[in-house]
C-alpha positions as CSV (number, residue, x, y, z in Angstrom):
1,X,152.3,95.1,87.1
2,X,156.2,95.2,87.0
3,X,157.9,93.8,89.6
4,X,159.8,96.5,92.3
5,X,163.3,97.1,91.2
6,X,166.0,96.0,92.3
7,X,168.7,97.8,94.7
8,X,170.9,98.9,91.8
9,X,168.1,99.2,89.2
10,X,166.3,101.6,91.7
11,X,169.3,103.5,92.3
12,X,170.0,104.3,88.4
13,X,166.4,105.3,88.1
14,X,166.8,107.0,90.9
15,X,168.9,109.0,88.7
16,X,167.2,109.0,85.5
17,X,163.5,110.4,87.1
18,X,165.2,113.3,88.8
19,X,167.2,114.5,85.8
20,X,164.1,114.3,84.0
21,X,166.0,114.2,80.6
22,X,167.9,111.6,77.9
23,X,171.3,110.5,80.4
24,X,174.4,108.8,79.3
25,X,175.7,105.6,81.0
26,X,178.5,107.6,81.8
27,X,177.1,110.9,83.2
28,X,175.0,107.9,85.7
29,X,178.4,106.4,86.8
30,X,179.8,109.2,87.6
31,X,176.9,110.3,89.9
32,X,176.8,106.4,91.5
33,X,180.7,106.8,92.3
34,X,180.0,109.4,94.7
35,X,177.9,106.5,96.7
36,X,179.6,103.8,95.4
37,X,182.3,101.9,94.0
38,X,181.5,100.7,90.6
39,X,182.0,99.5,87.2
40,X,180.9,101.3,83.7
41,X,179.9,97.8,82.7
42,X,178.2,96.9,85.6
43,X,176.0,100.6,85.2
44,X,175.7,100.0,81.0
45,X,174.3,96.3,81.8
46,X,171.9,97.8,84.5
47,X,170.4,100.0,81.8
48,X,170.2,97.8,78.8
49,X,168.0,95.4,81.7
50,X,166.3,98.5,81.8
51,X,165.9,99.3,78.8
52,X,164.9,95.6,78.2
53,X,161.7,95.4,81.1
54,X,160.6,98.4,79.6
55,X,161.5,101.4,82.0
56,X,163.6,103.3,79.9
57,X,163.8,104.0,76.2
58,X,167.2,104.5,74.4
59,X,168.3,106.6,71.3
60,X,171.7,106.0,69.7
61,X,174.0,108.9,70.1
62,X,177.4,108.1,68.6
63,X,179.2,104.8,69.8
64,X,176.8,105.3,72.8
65,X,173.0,105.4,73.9
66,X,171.1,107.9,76.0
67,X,168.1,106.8,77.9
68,X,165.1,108.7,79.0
69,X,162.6,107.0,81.7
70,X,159.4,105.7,79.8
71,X,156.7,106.7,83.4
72,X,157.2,109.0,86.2
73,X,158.5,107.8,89.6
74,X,155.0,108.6,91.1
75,X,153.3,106.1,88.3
76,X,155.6,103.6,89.6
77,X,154.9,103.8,93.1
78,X,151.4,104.1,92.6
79,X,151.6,100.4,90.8
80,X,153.3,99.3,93.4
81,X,150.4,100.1,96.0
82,X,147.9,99.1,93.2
83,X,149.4,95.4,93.0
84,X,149.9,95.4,97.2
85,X,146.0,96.3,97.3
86,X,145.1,94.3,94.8
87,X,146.6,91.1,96.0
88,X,144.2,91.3,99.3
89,X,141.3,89.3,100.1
90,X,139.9,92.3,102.2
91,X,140.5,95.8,100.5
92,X,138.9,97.7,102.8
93,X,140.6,96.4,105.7
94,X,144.6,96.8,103.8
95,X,143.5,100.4,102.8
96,X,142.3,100.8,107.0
97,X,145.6,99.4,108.1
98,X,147.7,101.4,105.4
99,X,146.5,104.8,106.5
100,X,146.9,103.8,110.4
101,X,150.5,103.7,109.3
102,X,150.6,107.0,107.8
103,X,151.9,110.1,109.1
104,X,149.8,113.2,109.2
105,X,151.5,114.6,106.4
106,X,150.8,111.7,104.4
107,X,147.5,111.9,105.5
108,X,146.8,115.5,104.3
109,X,148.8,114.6,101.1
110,X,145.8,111.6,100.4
111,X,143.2,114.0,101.6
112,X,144.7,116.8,99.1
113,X,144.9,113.4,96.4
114,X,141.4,112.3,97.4
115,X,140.4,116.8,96.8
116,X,142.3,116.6,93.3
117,X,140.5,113.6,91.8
118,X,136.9,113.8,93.0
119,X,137.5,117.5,91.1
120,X,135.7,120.7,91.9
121,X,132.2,120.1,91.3
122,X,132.5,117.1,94.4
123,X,134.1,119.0,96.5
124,X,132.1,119.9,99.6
125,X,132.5,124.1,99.7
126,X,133.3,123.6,103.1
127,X,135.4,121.3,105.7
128,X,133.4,120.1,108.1
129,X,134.5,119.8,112.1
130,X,136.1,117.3,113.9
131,X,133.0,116.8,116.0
132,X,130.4,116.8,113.2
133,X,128.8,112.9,113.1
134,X,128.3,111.4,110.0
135,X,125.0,112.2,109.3
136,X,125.4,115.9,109.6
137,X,128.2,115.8,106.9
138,X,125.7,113.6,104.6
139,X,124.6,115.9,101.7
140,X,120.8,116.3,102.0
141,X,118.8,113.4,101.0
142,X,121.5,111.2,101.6
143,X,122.5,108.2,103.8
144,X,125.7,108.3,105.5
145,X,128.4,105.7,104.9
146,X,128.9,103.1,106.4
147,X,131.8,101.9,104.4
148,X,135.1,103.1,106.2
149,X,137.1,103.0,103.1
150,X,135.0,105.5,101.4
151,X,136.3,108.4,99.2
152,X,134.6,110.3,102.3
153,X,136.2,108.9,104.8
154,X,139.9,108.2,102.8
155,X,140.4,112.3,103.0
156,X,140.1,111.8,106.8
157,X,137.2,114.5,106.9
């Protein structure tokens, strides 16, 4: 797991994820300088870093490089929450307090995230009330769970 960027390094990638395409040291200062005050050098050495941990790869162009993120924004983040989880002695109980924090939007986004990688032929045909108990929204033949950091119960349904 890489470690979380820094301030600066987040802010340059910041940069480089939402162009989505090979940027210039240059064409990254000049965005920072409408936040910030700072140096070419300071931005160039932020990118060779990098360039160096692995985030972005570089091609030669000229005198100068461009640089092109190596993962998505979204593969980062989800690393971040990987090593966070991972580092508990009591999964279950992180992932329980993690989505008490959550908003309802981020709750729908997880249940539409849960929908999307169980894939169609898991997904129930239809969503079952708020009142339903857990057996009745046990497939037939099967037990409910009990564990509350199910895939089931993750998608808050």
């Amino acid at each position: 797991m890489p470690r979380p960027l820094g301030e600066l390094e987040d802010a340059v990638m910041s940069r480089v994820w939402k162009w989505n395409r090979p940027v210039t040291v240059r064409e990254v200062l000049e965005d920072l300088q409408k936040e910030r005050s700072i140096a070419y050098t300071t931005v160039m050495t932020v990118l060779d870093n990098l360039h160096q941990k692995g985030w972005v790869r570089r091609e030669a162009e000229g005198r100068a490089y461009r640089y092109e993120a190596v993962s998505t924004r979204a593969a980062y983040a989800a690393a971040l929450m990987n090593d966070a989880w991972s580092q508990s002695d009591n999964p279950a109980a992180a992932l329980v307090a993690f989505f008490g924090m959550m908003s309802e939007e981020q709750r729908r986004s997880l249940s539409d995230a849960v929908r999307i990688v169980q894939g169609p032929e898991t997904q129930e045909p239809t969503e079952p009330s708020e009142s339903a108990e857990p057996a009745e929204r046990a497939e037939p033949g099967e037990q409910p769970e009990e564990n509350p950091a199910s895939a089931r119960d993750l998608g808050g349904r």
